[in-house]
C-alpha positions as CSV (number, residue, x, y, z in Angstrom):
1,X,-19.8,19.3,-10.1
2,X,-16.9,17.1,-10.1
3,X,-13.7,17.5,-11.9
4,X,-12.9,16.0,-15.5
5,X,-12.7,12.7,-13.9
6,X,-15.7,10.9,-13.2
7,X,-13.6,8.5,-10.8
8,X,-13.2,9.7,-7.4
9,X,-12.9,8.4,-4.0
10,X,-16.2,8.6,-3.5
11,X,-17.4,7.1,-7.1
12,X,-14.4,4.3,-6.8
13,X,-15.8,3.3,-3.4
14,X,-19.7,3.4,-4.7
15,X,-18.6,1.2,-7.3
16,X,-16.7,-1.1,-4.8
17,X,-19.0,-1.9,-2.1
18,X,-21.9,-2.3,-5.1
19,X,-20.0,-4.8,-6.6
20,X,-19.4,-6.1,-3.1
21,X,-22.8,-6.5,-2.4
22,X,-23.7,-8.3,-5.2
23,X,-20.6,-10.9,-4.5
24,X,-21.8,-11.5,-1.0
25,X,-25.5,-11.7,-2.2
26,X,-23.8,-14.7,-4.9
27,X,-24.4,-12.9,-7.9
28,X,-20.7,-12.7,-9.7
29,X,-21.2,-15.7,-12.1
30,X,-18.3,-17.4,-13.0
31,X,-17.2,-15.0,-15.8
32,X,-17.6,-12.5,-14.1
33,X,-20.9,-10.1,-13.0
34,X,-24.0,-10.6,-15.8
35,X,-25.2,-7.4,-17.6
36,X,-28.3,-7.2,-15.5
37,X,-26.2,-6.6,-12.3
38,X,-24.1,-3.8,-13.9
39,X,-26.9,-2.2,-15.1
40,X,-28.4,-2.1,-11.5
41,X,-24.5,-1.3,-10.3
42,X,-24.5,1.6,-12.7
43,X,-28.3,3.1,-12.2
44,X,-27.2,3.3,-8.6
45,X,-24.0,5.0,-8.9
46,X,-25.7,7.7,-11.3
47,X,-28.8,8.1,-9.1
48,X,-26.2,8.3,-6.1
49,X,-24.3,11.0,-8.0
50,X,-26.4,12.3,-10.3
51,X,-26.2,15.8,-8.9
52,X,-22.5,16.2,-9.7
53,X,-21.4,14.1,-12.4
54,X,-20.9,15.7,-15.6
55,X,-22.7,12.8,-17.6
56,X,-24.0,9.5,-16.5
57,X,-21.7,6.5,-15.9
58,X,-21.9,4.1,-18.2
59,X,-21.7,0.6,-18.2
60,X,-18.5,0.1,-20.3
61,X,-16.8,2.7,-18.1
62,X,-17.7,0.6,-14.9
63,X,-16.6,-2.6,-16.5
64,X,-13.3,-0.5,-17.6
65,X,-12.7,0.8,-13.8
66,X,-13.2,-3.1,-12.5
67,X,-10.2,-3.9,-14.1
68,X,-7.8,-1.2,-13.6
69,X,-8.7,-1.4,-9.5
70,X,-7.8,-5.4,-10.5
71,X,-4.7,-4.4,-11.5
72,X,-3.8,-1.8,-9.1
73,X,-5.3,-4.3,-6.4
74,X,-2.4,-6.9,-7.8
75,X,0.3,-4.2,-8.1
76,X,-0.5,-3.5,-4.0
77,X,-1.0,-7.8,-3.1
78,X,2.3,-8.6,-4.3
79,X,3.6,-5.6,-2.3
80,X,2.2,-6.5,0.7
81,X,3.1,-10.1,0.4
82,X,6.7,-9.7,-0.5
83,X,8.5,-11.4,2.6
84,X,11.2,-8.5,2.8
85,X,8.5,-5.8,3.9
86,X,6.8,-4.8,6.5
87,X,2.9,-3.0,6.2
88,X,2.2,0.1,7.6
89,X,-1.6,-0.6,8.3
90,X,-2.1,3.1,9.1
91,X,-0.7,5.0,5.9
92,X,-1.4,1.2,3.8
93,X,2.3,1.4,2.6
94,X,5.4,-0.6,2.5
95,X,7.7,-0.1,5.1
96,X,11.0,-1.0,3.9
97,X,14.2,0.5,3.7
98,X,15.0,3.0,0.9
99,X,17.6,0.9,-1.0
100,X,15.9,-2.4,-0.5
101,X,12.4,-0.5,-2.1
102,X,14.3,1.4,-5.4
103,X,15.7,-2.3,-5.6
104,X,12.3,-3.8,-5.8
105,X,11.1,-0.6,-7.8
106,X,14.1,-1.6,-10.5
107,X,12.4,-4.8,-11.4
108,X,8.7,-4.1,-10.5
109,X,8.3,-0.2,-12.1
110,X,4.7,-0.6,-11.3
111,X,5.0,-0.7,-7.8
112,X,6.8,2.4,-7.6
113,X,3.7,4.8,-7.0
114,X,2.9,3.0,-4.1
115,X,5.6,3.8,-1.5
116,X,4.2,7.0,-0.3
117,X,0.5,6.6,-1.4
118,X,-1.6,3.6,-0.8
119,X,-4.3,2.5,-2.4
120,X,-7.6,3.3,-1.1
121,X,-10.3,0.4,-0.5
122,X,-7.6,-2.0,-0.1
123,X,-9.6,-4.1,1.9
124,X,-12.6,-4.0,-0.1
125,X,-10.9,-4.3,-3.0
126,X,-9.4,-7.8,-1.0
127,X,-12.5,-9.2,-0.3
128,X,-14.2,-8.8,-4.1
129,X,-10.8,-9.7,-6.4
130,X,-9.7,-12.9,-3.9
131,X,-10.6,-15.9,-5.0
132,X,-10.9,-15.2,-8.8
133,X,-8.4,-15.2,-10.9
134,X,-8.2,-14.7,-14.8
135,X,-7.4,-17.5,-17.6
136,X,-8.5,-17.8,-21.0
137,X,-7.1,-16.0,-24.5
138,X,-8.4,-12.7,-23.2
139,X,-7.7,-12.8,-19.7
140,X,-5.7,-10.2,-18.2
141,X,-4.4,-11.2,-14.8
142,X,-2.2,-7.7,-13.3
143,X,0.9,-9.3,-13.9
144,X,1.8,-5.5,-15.2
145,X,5.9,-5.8,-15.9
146,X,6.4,-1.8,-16.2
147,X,4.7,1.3,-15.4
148,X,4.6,1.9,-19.2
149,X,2.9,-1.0,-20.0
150,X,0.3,-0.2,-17.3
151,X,-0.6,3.1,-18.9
152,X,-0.7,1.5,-22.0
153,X,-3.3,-1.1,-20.9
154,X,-5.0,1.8,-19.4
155,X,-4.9,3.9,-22.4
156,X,-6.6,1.1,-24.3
157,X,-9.1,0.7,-22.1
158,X,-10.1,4.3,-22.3
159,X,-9.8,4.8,-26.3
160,X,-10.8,1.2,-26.9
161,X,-7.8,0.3,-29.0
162,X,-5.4,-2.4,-29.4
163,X,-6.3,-5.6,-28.1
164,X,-9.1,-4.6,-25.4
165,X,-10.7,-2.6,-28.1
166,X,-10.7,-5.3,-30.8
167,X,-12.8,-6.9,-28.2
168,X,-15.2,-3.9,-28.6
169,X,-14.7,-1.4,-25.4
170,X,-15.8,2.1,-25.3
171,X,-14.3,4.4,-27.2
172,X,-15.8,8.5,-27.3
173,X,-19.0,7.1,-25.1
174,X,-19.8,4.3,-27.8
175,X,-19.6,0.6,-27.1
176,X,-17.7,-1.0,-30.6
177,X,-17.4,-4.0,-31.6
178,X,-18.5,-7.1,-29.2
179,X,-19.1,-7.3,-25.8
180,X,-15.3,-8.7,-24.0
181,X,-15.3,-12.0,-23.2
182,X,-14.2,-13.1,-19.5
183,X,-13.6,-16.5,-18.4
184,X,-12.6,-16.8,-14.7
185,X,-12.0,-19.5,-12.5
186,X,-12.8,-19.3,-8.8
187,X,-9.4,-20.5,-6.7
């Protein structure tokens, strides 16, 4: 049985290359995936894992890990496309020297877990999130200014408070409230 976190390499990447799939196959709407696709997303991952999750994935939870890898995905392209760095493709971190990184780090706090540690499926996570990018009143687009604010969005996601939950997330395993709203545009 897996740890307390349901979220692992192994479920991250599941989740991933399903989502994937349907993208290639053309079914990511506009806004986003449609409810019948996460269900089928979801059924797989819990029939793939069923043997050692604690408790069933849900839904809300897989809608809720889409956008933090979008985020973290951001975080990593912005990285990766500053002009200043190089890419080790190895490792998938920066390669840039010390003071020129705590500079960068000093204005971009979010970045800052990144310089040793890479984050996993960047490529996948390149081929589903290009192309689409967030607008609308509820859109949130990974333009994360600190660390803090990160885990903050996170937190929210998770307990289903603030702004995300007013929108009706999961909080304690219950969906609240309504369904988010997502309105993206294809770029």
């Amino acid at each position: 049985m897996m740890a307390n976190s349901i979220w692992v390499s192994s479920t991250e990447k599941f989740l991933i290359e399903a989502l994937l799939k349907r993208v290639r196959q053309g079914e990511r709407a506009e806004n986003g995936f449609k409810k019948a696709v996460w269900a089928q997303v979801v059924a797989e991952l819990n029939a793939k894992f069923k043997e050692v999750l604690p408790k069933p994935i849900t839904v809300m939870q897989a809608k809720n890990k889409e956008v933090i890898l979008k985020c973290e995905f951001e975080i990593v392209r912005k990285i990766r496309s500053n002009s200043g760095f190089g890419w080790d493709e190895f490792k998938g971190i920066p390669t840039v020297p010390a003071l020129v990184w705590q500079e960068y780090t000093a204005v971009h706090k979010e970045a800052g877990k990144y310089r040793h540690k890479g984050l996993p499926h960047y490529e996948l996570l390149e081929e589903l999130f290009s192309g689409v990018a967030a607008s609308g009143r509820f859109a949130r687009t990974g333009e994360i200014e600190s660390a803090a604010e990160r885990d903050q969005v996170v937190l929210e996601i998770e307990l289903g408070t603030g702004e995300l939950g007013a929108r009706g997330l999961e909080q304690d395993g219950e969906v609240t409230g309504s369904q988010p709203e997502h309105e993206l545009e294809i770029i």
